[in-house]
PyMOL CGO cylinders between C-alpha atoms (Angstrom):
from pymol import cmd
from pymol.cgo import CYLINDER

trace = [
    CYLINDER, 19.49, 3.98, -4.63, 21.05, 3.19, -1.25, 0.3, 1, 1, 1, 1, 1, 1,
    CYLINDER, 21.05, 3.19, -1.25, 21.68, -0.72, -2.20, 0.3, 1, 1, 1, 1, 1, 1,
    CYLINDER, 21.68, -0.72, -2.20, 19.33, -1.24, 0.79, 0.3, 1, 1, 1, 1, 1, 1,
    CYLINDER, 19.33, -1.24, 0.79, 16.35, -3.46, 0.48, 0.3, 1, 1, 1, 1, 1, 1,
    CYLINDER, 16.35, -3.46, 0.48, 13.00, -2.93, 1.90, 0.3, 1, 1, 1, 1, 1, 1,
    CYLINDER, 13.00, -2.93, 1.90, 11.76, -5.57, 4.02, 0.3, 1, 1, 1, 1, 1, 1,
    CYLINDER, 11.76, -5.57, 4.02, 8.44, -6.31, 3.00, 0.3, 1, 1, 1, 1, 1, 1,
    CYLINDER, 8.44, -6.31, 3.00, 6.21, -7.87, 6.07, 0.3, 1, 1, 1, 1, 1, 1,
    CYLINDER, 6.21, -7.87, 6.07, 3.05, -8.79, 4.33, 0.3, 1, 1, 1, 1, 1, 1,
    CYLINDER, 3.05, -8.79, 4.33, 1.54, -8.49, 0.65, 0.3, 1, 1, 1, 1, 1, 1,
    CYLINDER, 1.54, -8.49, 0.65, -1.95, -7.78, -0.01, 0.3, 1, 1, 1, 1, 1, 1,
    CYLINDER, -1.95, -7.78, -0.01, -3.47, -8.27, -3.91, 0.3, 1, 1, 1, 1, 1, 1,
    CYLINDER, -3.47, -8.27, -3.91, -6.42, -5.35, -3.86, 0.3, 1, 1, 1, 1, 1, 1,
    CYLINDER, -6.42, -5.35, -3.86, -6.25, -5.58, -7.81, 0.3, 1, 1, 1, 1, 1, 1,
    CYLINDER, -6.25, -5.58, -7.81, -10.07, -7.10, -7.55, 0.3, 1, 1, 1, 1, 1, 1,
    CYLINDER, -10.07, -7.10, -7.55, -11.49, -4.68, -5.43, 0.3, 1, 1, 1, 1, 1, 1,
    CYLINDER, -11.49, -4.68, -5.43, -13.56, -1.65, -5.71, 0.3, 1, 1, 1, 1, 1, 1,
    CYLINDER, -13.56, -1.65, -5.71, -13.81, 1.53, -3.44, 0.3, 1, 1, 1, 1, 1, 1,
    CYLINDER, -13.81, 1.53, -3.44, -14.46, 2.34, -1.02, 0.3, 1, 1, 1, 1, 1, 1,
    CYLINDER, -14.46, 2.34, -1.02, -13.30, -1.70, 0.05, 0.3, 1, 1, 1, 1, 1, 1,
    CYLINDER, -13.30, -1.70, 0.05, -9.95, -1.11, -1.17, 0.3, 1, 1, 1, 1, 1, 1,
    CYLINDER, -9.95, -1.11, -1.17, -8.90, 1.08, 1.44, 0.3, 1, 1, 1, 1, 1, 1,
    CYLINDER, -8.90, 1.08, 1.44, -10.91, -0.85, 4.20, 0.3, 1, 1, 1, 1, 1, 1,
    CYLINDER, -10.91, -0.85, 4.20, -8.72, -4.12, 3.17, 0.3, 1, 1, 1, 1, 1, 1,
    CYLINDER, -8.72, -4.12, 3.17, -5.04, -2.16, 3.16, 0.3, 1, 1, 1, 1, 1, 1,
    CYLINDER, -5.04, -2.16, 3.16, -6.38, -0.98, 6.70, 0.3, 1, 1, 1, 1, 1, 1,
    CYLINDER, -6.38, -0.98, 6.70, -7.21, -4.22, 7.98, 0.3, 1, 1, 1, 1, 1, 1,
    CYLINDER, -7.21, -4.22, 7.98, -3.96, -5.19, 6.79, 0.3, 1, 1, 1, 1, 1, 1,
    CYLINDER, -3.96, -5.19, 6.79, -2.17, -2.41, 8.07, 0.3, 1, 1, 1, 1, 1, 1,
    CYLINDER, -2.17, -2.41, 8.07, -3.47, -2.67, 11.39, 0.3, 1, 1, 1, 1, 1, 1,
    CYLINDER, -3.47, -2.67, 11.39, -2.36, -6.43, 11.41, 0.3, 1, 1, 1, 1, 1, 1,
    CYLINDER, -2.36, -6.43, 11.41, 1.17, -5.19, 11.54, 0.3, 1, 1, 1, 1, 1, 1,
    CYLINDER, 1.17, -5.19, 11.54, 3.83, -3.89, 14.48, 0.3, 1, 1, 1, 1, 1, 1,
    CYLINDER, 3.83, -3.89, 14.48, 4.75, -0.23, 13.74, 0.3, 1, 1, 1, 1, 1, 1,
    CYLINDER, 4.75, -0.23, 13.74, 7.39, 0.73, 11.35, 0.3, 1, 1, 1, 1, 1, 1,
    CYLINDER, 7.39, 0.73, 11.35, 6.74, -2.60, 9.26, 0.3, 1, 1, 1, 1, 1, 1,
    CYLINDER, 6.74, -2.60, 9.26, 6.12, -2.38, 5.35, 0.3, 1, 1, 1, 1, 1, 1,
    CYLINDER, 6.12, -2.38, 5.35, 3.27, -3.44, 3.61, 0.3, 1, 1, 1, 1, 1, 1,
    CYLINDER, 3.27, -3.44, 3.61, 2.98, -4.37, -0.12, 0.3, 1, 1, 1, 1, 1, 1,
    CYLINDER, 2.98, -4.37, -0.12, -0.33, -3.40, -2.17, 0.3, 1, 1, 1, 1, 1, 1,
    CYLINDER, -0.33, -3.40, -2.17, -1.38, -4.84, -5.12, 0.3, 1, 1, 1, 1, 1, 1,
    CYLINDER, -1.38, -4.84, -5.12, -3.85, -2.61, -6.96, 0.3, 1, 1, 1, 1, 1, 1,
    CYLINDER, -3.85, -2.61, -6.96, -5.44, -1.40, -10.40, 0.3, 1, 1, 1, 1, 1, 1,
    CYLINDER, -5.44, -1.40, -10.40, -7.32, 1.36, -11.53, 0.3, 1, 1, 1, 1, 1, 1,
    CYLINDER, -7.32, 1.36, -11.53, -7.19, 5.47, -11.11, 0.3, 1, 1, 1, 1, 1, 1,
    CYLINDER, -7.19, 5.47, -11.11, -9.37, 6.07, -7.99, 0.3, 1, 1, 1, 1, 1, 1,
    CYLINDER, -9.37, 6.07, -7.99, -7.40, 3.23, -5.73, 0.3, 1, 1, 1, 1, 1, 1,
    CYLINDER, -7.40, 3.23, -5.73, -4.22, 4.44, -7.15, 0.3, 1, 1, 1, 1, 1, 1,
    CYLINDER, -4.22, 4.44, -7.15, -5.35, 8.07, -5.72, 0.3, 1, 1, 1, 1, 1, 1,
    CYLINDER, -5.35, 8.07, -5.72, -7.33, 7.56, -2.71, 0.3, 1, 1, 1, 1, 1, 1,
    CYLINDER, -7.33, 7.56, -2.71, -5.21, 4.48, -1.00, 0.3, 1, 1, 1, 1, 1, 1,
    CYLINDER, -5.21, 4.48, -1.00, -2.02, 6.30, -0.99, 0.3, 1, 1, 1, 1, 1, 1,
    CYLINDER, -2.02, 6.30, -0.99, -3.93, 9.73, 0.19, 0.3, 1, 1, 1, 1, 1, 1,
    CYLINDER, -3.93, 9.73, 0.19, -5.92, 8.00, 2.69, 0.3, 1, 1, 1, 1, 1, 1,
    CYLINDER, -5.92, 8.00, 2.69, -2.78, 5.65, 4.16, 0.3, 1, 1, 1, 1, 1, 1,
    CYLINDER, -2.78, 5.65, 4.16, -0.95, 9.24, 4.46, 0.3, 1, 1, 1, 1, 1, 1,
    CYLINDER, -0.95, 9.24, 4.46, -4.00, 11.33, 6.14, 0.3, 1, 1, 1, 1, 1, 1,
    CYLINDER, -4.00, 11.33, 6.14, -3.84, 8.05, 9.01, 0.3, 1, 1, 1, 1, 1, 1,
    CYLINDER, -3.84, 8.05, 9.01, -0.51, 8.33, 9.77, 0.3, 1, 1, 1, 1, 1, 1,
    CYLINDER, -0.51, 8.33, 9.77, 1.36, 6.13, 7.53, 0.3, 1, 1, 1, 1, 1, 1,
    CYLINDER, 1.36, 6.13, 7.53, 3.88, 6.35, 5.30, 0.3, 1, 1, 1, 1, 1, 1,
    CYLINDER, 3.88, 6.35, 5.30, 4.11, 5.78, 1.53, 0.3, 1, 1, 1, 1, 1, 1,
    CYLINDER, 4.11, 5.78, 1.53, 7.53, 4.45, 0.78, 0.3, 1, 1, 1, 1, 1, 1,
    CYLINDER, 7.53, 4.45, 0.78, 6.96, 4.05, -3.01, 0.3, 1, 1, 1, 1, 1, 1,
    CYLINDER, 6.96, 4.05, -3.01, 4.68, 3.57, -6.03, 0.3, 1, 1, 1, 1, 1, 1,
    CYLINDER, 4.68, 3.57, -6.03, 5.33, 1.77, -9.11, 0.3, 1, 1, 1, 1, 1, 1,
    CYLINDER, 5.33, 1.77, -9.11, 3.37, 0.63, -11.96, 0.3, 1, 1, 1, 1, 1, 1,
    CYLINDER, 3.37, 0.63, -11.96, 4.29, -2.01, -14.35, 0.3, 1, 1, 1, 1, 1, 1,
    CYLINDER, 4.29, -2.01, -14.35, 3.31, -2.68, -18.15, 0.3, 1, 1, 1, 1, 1, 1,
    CYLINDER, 3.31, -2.68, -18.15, 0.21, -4.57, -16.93, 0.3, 1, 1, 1, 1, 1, 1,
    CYLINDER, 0.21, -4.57, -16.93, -0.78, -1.32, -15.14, 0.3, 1, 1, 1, 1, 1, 1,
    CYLINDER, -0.78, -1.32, -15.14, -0.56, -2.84, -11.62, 0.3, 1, 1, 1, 1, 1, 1,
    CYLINDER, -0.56, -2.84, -11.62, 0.94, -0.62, -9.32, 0.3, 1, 1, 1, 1, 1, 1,
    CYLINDER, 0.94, -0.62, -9.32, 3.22, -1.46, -6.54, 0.3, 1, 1, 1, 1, 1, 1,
    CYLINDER, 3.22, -1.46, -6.54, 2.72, 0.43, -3.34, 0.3, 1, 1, 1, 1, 1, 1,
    CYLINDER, 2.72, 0.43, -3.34, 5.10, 0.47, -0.10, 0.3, 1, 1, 1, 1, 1, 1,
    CYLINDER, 5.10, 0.47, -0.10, 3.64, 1.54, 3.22, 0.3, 1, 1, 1, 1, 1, 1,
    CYLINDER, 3.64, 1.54, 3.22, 4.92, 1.67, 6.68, 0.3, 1, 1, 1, 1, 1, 1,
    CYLINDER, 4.92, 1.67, 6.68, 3.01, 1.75, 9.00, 0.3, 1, 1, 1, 1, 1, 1,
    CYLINDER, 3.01, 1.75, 9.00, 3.31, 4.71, 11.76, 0.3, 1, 1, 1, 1, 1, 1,
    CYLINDER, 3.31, 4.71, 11.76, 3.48, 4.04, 15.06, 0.3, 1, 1, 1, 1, 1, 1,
]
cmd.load_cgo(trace, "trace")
């Protein structure tokens, strides 16, 4: 740890949705944002824990981290590429 903190630009809650929508709401969200800014993601469940992280990479972005608390929600960082 680098004591530096993340600037987050925007959150988005996906914990409700179901594929294939999860991914189209990150992008929407993504594409909302200037290059190089971070977005937090909200979600639940094994497929959008696999496919929005492997889909946000395959466009161009960049997965700065992935957490998952006790409630199994996981916390996602992405930065958008340029």
């Amino acid at each position: 740890m680098t004591g530096k903190e993340i600037a987050i630009s925007s959150v988005l809650d996906i914990t409700r949705e179901i594929c294939p929508m999860t991914f189209v709401r990150v992008r929407l969200a993504l594409d909302r944002l200037a290059p190089g800014e971070v977005l937090e993601v909200h979600l639940a469940g094994d497929e959008p824990r696999r496919n929005v992280p492997r889909t946000a990479t395959e466009q161009g972005h960049l997965v700065l981290s992935q957490t998952e608390d006790e409630a199994g929600i996981t916390r996602l960082l992405l930065r958008r590429g340029g």
